[in-house]
SELO-175084 format. One record per residue (C-alpha): residue number from 1; x, y, z. Coordinates in steps of 0.2 Angstrom, whole numbers, plus 5000, padded with zeros to 4 digits. Layout:
# residues N
+-----+------+------+------+
| seq |   px |   py |   pz |
+-----+------+------+------+
| NUM |    X |    Y |    Z |
...
+-----+------+------+------+
# end
This chain:
# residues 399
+-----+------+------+------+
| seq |   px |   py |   pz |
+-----+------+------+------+
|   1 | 5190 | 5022 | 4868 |
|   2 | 5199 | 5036 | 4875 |
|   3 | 5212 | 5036 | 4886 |
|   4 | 5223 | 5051 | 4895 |
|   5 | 5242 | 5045 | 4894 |
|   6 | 5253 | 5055 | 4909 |
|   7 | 5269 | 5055 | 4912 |
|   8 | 5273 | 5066 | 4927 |
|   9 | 5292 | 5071 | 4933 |
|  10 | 5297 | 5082 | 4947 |
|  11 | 5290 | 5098 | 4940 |
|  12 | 5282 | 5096 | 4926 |
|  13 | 5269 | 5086 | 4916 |
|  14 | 5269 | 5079 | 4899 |
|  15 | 5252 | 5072 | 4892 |
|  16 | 5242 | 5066 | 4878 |
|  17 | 5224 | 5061 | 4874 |
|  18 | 5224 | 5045 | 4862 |
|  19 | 5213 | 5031 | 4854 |
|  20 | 5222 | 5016 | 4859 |
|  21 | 5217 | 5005 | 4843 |
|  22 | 5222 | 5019 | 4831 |
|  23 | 5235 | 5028 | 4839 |
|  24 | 5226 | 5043 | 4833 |
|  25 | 5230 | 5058 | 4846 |
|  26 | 5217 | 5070 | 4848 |
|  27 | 5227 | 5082 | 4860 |
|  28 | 5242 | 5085 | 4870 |
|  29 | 5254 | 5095 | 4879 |
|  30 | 5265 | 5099 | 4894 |
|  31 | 5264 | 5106 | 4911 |
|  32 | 5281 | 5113 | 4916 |
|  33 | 5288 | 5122 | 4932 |
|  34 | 5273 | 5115 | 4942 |
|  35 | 5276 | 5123 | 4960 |
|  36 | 5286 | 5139 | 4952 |
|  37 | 5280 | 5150 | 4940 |
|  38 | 5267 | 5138 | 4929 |
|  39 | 5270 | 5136 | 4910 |
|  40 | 5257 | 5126 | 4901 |
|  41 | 5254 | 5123 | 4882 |
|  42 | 5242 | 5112 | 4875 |
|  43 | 5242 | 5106 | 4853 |
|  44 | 5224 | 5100 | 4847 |
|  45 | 5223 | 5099 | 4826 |
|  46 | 5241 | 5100 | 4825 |
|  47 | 5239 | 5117 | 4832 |
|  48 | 5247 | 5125 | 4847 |
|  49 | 5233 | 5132 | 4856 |
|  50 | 5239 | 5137 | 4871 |
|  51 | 5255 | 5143 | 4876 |
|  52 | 5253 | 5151 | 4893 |
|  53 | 5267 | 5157 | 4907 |
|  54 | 5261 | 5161 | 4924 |
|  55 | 5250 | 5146 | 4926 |
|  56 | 5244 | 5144 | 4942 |
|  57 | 5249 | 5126 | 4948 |
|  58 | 5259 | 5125 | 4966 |
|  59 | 5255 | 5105 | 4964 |
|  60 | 5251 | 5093 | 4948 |
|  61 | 5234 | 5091 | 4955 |
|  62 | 5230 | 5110 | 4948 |
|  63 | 5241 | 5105 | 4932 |
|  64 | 5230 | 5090 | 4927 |
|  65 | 5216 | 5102 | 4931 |
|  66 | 5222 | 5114 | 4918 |
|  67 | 5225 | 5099 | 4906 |
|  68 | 5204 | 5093 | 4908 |
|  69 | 5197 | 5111 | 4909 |
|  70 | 5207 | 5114 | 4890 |
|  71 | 5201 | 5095 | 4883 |
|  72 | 5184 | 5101 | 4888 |
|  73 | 5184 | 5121 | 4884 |
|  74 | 5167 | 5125 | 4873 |
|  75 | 5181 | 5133 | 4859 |
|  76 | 5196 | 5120 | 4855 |
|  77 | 5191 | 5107 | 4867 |
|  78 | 5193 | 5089 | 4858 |
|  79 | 5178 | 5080 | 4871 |
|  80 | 5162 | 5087 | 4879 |
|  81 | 5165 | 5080 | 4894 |
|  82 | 5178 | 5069 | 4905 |
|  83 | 5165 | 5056 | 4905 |
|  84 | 5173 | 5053 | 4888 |
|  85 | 5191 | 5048 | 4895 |
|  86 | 5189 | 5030 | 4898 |
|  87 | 5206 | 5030 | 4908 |
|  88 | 5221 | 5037 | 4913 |
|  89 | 5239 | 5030 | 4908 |
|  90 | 5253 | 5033 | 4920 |
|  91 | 5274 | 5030 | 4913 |
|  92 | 5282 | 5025 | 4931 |
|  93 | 5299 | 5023 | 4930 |
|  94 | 5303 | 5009 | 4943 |
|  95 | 5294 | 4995 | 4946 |
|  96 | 5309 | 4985 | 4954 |
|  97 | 5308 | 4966 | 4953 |
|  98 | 5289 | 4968 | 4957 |
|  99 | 5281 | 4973 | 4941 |
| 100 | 5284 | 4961 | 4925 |
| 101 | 5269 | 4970 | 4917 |
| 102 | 5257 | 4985 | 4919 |
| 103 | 5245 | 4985 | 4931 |
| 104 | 5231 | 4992 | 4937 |
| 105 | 5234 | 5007 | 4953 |
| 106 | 5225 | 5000 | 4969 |
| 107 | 5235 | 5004 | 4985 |
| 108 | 5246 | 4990 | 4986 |
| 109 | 5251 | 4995 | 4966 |
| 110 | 5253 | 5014 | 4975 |
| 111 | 5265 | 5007 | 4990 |
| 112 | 5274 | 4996 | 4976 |
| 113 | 5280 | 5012 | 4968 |
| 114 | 5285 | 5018 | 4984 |
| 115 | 5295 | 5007 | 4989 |
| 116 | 5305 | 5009 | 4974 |
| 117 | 5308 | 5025 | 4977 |
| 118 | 5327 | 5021 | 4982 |
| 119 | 5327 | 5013 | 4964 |
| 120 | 5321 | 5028 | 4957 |
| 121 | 5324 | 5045 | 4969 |
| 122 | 5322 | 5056 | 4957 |
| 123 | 5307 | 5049 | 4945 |
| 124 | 5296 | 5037 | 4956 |
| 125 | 5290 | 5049 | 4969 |
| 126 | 5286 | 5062 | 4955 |
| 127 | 5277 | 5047 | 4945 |
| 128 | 5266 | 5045 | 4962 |
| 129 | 5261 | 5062 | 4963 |
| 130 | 5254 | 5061 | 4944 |
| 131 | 5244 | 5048 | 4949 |
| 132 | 5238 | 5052 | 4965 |
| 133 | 5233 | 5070 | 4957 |
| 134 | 5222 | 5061 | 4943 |
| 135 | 5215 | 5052 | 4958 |
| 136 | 5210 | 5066 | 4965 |
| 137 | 5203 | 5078 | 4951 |
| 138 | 5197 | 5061 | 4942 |
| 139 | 5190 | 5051 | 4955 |
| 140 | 5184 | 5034 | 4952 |
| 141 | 5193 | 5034 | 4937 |
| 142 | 5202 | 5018 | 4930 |
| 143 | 5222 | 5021 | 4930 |
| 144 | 5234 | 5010 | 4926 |
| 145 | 5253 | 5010 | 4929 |
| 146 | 5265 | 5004 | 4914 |
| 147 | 5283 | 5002 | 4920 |
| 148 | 5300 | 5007 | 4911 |
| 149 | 5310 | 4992 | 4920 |
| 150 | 5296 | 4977 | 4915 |
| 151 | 5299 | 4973 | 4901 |
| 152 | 5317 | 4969 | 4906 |
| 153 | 5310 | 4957 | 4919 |
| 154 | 5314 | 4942 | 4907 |
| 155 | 5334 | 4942 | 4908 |
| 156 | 5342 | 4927 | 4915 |
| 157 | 5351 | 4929 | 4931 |
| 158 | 5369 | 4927 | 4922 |
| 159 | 5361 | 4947 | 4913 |
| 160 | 5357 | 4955 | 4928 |
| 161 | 5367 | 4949 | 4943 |
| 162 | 5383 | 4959 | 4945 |
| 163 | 5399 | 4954 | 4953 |
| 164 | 5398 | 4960 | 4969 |
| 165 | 5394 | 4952 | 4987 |
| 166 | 5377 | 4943 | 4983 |
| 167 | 5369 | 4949 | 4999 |
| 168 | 5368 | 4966 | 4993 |
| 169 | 5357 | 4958 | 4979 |
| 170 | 5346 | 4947 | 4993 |
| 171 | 5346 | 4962 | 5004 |
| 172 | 5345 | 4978 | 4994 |
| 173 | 5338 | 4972 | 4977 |
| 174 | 5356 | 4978 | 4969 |
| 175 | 5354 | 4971 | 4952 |
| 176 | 5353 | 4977 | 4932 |
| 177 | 5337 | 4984 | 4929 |
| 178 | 5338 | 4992 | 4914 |
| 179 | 5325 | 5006 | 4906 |
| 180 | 5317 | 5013 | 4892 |
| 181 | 5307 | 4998 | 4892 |
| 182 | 5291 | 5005 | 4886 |
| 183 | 5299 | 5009 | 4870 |
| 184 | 5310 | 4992 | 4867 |
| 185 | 5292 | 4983 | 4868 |
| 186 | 5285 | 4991 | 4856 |
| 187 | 5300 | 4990 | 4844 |
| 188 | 5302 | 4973 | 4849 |
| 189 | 5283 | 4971 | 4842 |
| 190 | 5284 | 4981 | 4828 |
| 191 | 5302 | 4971 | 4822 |
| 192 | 5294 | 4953 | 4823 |
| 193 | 5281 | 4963 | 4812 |
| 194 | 5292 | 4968 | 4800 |
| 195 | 5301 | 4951 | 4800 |
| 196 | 5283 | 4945 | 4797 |
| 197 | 5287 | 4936 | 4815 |
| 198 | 5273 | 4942 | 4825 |
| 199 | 5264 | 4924 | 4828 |
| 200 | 5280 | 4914 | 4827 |
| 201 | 5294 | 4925 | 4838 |
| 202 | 5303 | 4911 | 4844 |
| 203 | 5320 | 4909 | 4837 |
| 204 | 5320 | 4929 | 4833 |
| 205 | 5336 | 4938 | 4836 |
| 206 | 5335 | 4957 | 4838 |
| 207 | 5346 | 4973 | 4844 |
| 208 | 5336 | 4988 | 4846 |
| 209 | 5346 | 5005 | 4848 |
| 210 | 5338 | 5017 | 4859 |
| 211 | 5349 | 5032 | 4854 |
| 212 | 5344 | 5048 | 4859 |
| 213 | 5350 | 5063 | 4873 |
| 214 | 5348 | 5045 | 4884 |
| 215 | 5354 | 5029 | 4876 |
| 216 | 5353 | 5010 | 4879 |
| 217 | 5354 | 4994 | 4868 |
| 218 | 5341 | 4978 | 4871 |
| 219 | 5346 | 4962 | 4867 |
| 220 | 5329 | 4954 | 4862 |
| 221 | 5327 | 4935 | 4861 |
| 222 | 5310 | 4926 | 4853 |
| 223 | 5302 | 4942 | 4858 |
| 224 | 5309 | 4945 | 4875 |
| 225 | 5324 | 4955 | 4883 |
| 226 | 5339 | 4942 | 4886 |
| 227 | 5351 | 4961 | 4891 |
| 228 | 5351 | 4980 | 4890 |
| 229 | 5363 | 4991 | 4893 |
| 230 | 5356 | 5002 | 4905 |
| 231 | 5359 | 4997 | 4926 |
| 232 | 5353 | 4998 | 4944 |
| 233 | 5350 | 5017 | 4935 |
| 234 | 5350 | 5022 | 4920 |
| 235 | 5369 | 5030 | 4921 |
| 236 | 5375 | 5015 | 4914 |
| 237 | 5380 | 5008 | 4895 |
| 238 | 5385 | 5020 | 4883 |
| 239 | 5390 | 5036 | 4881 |
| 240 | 5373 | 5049 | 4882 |
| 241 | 5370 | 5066 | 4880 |
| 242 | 5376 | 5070 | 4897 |
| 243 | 5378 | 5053 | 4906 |
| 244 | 5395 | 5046 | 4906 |
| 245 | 5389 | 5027 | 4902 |
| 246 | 5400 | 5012 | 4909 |
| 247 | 5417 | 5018 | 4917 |
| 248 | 5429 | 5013 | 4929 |
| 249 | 5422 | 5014 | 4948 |
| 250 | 5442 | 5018 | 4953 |
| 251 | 5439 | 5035 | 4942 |
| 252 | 5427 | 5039 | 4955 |
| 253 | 5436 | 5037 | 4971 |
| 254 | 5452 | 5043 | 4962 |
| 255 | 5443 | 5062 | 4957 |
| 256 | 5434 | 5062 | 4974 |
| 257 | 5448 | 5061 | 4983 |
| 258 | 5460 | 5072 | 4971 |
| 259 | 5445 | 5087 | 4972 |
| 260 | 5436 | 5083 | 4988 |
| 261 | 5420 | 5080 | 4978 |
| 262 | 5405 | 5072 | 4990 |
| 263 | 5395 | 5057 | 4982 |
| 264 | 5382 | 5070 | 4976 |
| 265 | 5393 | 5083 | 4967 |
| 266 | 5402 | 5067 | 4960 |
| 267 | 5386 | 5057 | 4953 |
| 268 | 5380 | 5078 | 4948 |
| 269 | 5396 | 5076 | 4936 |
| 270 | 5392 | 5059 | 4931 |
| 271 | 5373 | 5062 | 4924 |
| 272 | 5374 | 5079 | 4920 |
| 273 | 5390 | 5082 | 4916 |
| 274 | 5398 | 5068 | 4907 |
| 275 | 5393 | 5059 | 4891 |
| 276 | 5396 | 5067 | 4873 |
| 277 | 5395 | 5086 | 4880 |
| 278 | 5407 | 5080 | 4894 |
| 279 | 5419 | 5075 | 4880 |
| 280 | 5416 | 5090 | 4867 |
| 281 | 5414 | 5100 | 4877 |
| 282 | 5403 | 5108 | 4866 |
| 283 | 5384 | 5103 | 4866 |
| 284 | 5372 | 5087 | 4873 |
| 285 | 5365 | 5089 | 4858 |
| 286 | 5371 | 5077 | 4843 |
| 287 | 5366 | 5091 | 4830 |
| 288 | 5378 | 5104 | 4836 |
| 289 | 5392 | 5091 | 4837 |
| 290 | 5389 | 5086 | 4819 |
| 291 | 5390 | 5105 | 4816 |
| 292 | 5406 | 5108 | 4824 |
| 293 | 5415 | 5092 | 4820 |
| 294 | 5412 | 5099 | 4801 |
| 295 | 5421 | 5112 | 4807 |
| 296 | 5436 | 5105 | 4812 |
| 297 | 5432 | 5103 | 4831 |
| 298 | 5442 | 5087 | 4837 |
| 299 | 5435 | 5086 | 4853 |
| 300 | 5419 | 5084 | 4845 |
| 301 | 5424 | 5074 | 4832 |
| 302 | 5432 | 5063 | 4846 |
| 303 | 5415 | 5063 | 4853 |
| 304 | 5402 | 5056 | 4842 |
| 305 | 5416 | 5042 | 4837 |
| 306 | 5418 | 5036 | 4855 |
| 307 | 5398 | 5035 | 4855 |
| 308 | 5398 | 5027 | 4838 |
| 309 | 5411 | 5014 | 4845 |
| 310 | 5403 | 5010 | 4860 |
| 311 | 5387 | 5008 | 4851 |
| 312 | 5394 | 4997 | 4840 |
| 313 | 5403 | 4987 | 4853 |
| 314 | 5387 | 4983 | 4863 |
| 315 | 5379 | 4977 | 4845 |
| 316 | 5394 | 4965 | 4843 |
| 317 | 5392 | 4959 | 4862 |
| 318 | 5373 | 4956 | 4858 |
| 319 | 5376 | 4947 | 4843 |
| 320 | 5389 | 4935 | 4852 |
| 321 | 5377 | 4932 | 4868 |
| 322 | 5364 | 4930 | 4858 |
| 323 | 5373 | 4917 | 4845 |
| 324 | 5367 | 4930 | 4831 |
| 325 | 5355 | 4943 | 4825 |
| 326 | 5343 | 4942 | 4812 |
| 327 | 5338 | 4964 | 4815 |
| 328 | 5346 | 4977 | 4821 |
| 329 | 5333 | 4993 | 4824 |
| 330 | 5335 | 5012 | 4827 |
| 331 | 5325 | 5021 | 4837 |
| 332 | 5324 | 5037 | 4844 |
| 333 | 5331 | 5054 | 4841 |
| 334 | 5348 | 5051 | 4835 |
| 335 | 5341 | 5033 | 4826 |
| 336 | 5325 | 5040 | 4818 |
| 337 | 5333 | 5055 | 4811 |
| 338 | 5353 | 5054 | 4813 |
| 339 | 5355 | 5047 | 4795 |
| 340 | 5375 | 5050 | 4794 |
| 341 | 5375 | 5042 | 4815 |
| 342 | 5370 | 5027 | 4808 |
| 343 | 5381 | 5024 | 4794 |
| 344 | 5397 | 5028 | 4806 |
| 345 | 5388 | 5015 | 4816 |
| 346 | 5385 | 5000 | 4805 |
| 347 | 5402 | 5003 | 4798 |
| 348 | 5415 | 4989 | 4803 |
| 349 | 5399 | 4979 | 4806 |
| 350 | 5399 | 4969 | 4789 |
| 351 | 5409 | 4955 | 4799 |
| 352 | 5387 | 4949 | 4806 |
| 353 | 5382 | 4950 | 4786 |
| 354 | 5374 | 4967 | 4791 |
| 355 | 5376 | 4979 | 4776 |
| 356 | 5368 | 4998 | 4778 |
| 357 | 5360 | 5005 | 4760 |
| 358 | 5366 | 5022 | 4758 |
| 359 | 5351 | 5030 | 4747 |
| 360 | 5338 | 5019 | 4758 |
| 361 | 5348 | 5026 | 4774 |
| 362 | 5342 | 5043 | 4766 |
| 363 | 5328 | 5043 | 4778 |
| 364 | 5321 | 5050 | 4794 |
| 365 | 5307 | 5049 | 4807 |
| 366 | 5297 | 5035 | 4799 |
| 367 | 5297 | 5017 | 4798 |
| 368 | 5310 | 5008 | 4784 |
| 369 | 5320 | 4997 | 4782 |
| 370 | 5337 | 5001 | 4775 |
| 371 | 5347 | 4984 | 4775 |
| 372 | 5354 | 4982 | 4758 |
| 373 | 5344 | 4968 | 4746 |
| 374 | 5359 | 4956 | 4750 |
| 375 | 5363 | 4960 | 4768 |
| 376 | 5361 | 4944 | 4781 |
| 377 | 5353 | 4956 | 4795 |
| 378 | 5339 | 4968 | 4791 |
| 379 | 5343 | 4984 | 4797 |
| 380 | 5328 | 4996 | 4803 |
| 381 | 5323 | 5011 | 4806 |
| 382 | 5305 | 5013 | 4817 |
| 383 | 5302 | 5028 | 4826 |
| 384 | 5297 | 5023 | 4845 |
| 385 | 5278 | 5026 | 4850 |
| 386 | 5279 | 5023 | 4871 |
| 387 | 5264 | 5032 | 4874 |
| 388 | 5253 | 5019 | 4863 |
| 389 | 5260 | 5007 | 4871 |
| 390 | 5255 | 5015 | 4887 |
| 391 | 5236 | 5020 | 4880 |
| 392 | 5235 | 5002 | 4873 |
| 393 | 5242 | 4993 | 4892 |
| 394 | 5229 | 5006 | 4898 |
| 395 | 5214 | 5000 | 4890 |
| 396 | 5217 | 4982 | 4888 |
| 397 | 5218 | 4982 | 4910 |
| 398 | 5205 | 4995 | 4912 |
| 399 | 5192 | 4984 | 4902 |
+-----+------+------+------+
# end
């Protein structure tokens, strides 16, 4: 089975064509400054193929277009014909309190998203467009929605109700979401695997670290989320890239009224602004802080500890909430490959019985575990893989 995994924001298009029992990835690529100028590239045999500016695509419609007239071309196409894609994947952001699981897109799925649109401005209506263009260039064609937020559907009220008037839950669906969702299930799956759990979850205790240029933490009970980080939006928890995490509300109101900032030049500073490069003052990006702190740069330096800090505070939190933990997993960017991150992160940790091995640390991008022989709590390294969780979701509801 083949089956085409999209996952479309405002302007551009990210997509790859995968066998969902294997994981195998025949072909991918991204559509990027759809409705400007057009930039698409497209990888088949672990080559880039295409690498094209100018692209014509005012809407995603004509990017998808681009993405099946380069799987089918006579030359390096990887199929014959779209016949050959059994169905179409979509990542949506926001599923709200709706969606406990993937689904398959009908109309009411469509106005589902829709509504949540006020969840998710910025990702939900771009989400839609991707599935309405595969619609309309792959008509008839089985698509199925897979939703960041579901797989945090399972935390008990205590989790995701915050301490506000409770109306503007009732009323307004003002609640703890949380994200990256996708890729804590398929950690979550793979950990019980590498517990040797998989058929017998219940009494697990994981923390899976999402760290990368947007982080969050998932407390995972007997297999399922108990907490996360992440909010109402994904601005909250840790310290990210650019996103200030958890912070005082009063810092808000206290700036705002100090600079005559609006709501929207505020929240601009707050996601874009704030985080590890808001600190630094120096990069987003955790590689060139690692450079510069090595150079004596204290802002820097100040920044990757308050990340490693707050990281490690949320692990202890989870721990406590969760009455242990018998794994604590990293994942993505900064866990797979930050080898020196995540020894300044598991130090001060040796209180849970979690002890790091420093030549088995000496790893990145692939699945280990690095706990030493007599540490209490394994501690893992596995690279994230949403979009096979997405293919496999895929075809599992389009059969």
């Amino acid at each position: 089975m083949k089956v085409l995994v999209i996952n479309a924001g405002s302007s551009s298009l990210k997509y790859q064509l995968m066998d969902p029992e294997t994981g195998a990835v025949s072909a991918k690529g991204l559509c990027e400054r759809i409705g400007i100028d057009g930039k698409f590239t497209y990888k088949a045999g672990g080559k880039t193929v295409i690498d094209a500016a100018d692209v014509a695509m005012p809407t995603h419609a004509e990017g998808i277009q681009a993405v099946l007239d380069a799987l089918v071309n006579p030359e390096y196409g990887v199929i014959a014909s779209m016949d050959e894609i059994d169905a179409v994947g979509h990542r949506v952001l926001h599923g709200g309190a709706k969606f406990t699981e993937s689904c398959l897109v009908d109309e009411a799925c469509k106005q589902a998203i829709r509504d949540c649109i006020p969840l998710g401005p910025l990702h939900n209506p771009a989400n839609l467009m991707g599935i309405e263009a595969c619609e309309k260039v792959m008509p008839g064609k089985p698509q199925v929605a897979v939703f960041d937020t579901a797989f945090h559907m399972t935390m008990p009220a205590e989790a995701y109700t915050y301490a506000i008037p409770y109306e503007y839950y009732e009323n307004d669906q003002v609640r703890r979401y949380g994200f990256h969702g996708t890729s804590h299930r398929y950690i979550a799956e793979r950990a019980l695997a590498m517990l040797g759990r998989t058929e017998t979850p219940e009494g697990t205790k994981i923390i899976n670290c999402h760290l990368g240029n947007g982080s969050s933490l998932c407390a995972i009970k007997d297999g399922k989320c108990v907490d996360t980080t992440m909010g109402l939006g994904p601005l909250a928890g840790i310290p990210m890239g650019t996103r200030c995490g958890d912070i005082d509300a009063t810092i808000m109101e206290y700036l705002m009224g100090r600079y005559g900032y609006d709501i929207g030049q505020m929240m601009n500073i707050l996601n874009k602004k704030s985080g590890v490069l808001g600190i630094s003052g120096v990069s987003s990006d955790f590689r060139d802080l690692e450079a510069a702190e090595k150079e004596g740069n204290a802002r820097a330096k100040l920044a990757l500890d308050k990340f490693f800090y707050e990281v490690r505070k949320a692990i202890g939190a989870y721990a406590a909430a969760m009455g242990g933990v018998d794994a604590i997993v990293f994942t993505a960017g900064v866990g797979e490959n930050g080898i020196a991150n995540r020894a300044r992160i598991m130090k001060g940790l040796e209180y849970l019985g979690a002890k790091i091995d420093p030549e088995k640390n000496n790893t990145r991008g692939v699945e280990a575990e690095i706990s030493t022989a007599d540490s209490k709590v394994k501690i893992f390294v596995i690279p994230t893989n949403e979009e096979l969780m997405i293919a496999k979701d895929t075809a599992r509801l389009a059969k």
